[in-house]
Backbone as CSV, one residue per row, in Angstrom:
resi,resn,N_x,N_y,N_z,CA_x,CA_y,CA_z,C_x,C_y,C_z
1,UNK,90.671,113.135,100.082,91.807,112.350,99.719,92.579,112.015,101.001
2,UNK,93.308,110.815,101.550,93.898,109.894,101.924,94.994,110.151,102.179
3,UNK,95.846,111.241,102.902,97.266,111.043,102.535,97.965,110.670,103.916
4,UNK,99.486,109.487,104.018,99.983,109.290,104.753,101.175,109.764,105.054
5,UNK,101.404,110.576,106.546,102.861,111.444,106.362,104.079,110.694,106.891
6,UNK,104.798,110.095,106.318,105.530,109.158,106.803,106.224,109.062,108.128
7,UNK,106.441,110.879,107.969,107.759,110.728,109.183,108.758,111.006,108.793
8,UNK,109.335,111.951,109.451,110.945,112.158,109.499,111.786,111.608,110.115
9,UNK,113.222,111.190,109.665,114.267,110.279,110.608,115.162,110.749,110.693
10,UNK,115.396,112.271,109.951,116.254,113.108,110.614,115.895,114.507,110.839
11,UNK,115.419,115.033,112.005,115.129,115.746,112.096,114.070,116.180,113.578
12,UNK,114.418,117.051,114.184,114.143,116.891,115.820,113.676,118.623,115.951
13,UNK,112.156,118.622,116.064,111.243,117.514,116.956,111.216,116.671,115.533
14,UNK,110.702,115.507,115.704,109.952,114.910,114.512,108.573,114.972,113.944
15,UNK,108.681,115.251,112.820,107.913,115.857,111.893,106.696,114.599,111.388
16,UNK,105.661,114.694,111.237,104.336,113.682,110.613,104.031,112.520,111.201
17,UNK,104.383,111.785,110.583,103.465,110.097,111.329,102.229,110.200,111.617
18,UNK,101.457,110.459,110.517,100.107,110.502,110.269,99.329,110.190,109.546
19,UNK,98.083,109.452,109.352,97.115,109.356,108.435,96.325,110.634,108.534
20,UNK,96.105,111.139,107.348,95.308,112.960,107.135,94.335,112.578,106.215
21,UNK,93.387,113.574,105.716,92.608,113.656,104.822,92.818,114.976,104.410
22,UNK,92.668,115.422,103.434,92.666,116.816,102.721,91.084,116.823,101.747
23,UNK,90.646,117.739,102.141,88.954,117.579,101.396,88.874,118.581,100.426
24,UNK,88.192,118.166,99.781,88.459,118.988,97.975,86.926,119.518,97.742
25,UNK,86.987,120.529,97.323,85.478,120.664,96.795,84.908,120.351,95.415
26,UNK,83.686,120.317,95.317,83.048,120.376,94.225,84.212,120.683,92.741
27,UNK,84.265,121.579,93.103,85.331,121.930,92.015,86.530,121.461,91.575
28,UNK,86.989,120.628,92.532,88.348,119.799,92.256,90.009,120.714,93.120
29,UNK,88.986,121.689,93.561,89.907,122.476,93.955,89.987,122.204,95.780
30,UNK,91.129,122.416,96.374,91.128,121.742,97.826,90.097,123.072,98.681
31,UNK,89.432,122.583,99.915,89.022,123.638,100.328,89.592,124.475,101.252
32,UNK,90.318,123.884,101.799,91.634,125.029,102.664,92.058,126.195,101.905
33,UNK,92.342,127.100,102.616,92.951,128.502,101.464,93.996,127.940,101.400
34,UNK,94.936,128.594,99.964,96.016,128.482,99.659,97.006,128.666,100.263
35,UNK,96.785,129.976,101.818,97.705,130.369,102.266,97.837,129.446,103.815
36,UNK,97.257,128.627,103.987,96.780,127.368,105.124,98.591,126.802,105.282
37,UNK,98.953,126.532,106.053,99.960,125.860,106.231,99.740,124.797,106.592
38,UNK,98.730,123.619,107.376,98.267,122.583,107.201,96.642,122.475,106.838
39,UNK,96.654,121.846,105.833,95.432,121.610,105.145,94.706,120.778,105.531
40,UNK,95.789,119.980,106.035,95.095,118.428,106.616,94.463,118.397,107.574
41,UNK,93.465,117.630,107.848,92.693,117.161,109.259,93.416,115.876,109.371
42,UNK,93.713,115.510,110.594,94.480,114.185,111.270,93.350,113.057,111.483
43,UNK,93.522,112.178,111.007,92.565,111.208,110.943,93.811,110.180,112.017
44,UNK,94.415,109.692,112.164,95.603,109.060,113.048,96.610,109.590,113.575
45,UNK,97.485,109.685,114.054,98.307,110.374,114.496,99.273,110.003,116.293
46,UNK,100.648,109.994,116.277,100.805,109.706,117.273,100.860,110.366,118.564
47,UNK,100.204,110.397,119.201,100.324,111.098,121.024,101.833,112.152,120.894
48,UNK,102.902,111.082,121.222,103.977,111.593,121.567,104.958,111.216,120.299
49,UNK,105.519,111.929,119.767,106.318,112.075,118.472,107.955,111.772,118.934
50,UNK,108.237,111.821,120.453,109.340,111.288,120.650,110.087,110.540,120.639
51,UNK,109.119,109.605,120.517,109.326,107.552,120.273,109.446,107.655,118.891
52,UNK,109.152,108.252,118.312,109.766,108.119,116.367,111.056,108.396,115.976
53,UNK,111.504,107.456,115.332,110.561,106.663,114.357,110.892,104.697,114.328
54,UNK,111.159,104.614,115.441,111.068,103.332,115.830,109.789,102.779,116.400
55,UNK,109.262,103.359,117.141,108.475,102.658,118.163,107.003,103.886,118.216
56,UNK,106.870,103.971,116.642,105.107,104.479,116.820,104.702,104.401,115.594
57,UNK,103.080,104.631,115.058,102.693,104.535,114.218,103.040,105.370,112.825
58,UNK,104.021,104.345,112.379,104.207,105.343,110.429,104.195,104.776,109.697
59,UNK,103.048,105.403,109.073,101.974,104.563,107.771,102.878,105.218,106.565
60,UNK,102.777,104.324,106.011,103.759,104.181,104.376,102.563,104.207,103.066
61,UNK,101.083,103.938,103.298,100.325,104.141,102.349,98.901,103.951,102.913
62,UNK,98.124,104.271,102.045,96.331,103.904,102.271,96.043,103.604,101.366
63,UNK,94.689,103.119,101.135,93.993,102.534,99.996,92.652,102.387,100.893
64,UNK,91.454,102.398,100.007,90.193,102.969,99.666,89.554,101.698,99.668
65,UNK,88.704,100.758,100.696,87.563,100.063,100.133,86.521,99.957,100.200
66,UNK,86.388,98.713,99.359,84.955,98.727,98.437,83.521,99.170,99.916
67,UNK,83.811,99.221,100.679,82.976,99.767,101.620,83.181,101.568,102.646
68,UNK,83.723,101.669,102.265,85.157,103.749,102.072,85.638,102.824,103.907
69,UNK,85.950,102.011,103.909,87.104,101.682,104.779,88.369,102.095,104.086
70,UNK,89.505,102.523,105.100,90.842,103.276,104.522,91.569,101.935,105.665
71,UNK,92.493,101.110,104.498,93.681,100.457,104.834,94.901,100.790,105.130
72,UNK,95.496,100.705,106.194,96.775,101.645,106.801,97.931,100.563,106.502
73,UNK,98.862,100.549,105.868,100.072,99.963,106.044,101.081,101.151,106.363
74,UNK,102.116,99.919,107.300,103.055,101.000,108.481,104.364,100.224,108.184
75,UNK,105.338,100.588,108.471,106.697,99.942,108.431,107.090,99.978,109.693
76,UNK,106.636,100.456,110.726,107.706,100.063,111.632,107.441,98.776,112.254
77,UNK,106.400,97.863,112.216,105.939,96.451,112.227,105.406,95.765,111.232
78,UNK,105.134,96.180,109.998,104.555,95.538,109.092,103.477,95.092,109.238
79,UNK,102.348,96.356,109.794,101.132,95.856,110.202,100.498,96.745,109.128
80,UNK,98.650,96.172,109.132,97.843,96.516,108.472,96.492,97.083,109.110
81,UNK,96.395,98.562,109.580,94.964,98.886,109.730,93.619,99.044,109.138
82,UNK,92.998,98.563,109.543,91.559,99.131,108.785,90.691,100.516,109.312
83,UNK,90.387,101.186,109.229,89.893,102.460,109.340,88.534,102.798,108.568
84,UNK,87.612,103.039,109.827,86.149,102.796,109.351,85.352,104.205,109.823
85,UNK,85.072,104.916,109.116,84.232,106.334,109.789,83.238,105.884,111.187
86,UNK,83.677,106.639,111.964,82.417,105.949,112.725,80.901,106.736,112.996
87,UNK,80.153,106.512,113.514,78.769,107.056,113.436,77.705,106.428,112.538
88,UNK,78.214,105.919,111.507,77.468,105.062,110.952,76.086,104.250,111.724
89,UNK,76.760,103.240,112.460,76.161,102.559,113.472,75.827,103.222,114.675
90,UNK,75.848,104.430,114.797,75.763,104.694,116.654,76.465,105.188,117.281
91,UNK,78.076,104.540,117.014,79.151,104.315,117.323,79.670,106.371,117.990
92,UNK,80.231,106.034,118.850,80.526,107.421,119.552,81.706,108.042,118.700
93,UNK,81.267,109.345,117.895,81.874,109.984,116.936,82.897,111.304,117.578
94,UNK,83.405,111.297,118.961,83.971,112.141,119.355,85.313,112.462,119.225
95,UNK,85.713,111.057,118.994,87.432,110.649,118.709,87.709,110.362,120.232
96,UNK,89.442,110.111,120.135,90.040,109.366,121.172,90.973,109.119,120.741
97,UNK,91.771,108.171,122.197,92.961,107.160,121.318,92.486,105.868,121.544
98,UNK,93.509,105.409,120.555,93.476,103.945,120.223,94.837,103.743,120.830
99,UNK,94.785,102.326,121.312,96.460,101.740,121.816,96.658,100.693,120.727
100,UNK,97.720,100.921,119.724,98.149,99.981,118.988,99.572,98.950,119.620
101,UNK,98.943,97.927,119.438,99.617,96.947,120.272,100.425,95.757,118.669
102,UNK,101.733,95.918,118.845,101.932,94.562,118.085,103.843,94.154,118.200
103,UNK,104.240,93.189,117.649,105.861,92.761,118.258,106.336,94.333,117.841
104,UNK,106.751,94.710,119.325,108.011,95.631,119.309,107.074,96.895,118.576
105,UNK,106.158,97.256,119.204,105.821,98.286,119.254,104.128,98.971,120.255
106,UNK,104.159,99.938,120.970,103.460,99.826,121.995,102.968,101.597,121.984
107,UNK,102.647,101.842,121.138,102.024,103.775,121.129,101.317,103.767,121.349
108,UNK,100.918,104.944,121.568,99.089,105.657,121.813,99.204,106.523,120.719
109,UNK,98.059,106.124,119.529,97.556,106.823,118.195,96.570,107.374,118.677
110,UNK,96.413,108.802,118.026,95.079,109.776,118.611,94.084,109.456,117.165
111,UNK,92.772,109.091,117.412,91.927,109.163,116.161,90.842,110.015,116.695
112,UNK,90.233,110.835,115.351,89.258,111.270,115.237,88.232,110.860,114.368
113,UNK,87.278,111.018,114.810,86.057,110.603,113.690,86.220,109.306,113.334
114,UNK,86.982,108.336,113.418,87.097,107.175,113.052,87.703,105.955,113.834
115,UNK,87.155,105.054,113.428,87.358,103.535,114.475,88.304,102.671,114.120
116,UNK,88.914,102.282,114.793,90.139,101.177,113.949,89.764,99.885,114.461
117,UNK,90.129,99.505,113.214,89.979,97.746,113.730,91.696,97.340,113.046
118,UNK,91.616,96.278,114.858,93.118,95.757,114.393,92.723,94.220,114.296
C-alpha cells in the first residue's frame, strides 16, 4: 500500500514529506511487527527537511495505474509525478536522487527502487 506523509507545518525538525509503501502479507495483516515504529519503506523522500514546507517535495496523494505506476500529486507546486519500479527494463535498481525541478521549487528527492518521470 501507497501512503503519502504530507508533512508537518508546525513543528521543528519537520516531520514526513514522503511517498512510503507499507507491505502487507498474505494474510492482510502488515508485515512489520506491531511494535516497529516506522513500518514504512521510503519510496520518495526529501534530502534535507529544512526547506519544508515551502520549497520541497509534499505529496498530498497517490493513485495506482493501470500499469502499477504510482501517481504523485504535491501541493507545494501543483505538480504531478509518475513513479515506475525500476528493474523491469535493466534499469539500475540501486536508488538515488532525483532533482525535482518546477516554478518555485528546486529539492533533491531521495528515491529508492524506483524511477520518476517528470
Amino acid at each position: 500500500m501507497f501512503v503519502t506523509f504530507h508533512g508537518s507545518w508546525n513543528r521543528q525538525p519537520p516531520i514526513g514529506y514522503e511517498l512510503a509503501i507499507v507491505e502487507f502479507g498474505n494474510d492482510g495483516q502488515p508485515r512489520a511487527n506491531a511494535d516497529t515504529k516506522d513500518p514504512q519503506k521510503k519510496v520518495l523522500w526529501n534530502e534535507d527537511l529544512s526547506i519544508c514546507p515551502k520549497q520541497c517535495f509534499r505529496p498530498t496523494g497517490a493513485a495506482v495505474g493501470p500499469r502499477g505506476e504510482v501517481y504523485v500529486s504535491g501541493d507545494s507546486t501543483g505538480d504531478i509525478w509518475i513513479v515506475r519500479r525500476s528493474g523491469a527494463n535493466g534499469e539500475d535498481t540501486k536508488g538515488g536522487a532525483a532533482k525535482f525541478r518546477s516554478v518555485g521549487l528546486a529539492a533533491t528527492v531521495m528515491m529508492m527502487w524506483w524511477n520518476v518521470v517528470l
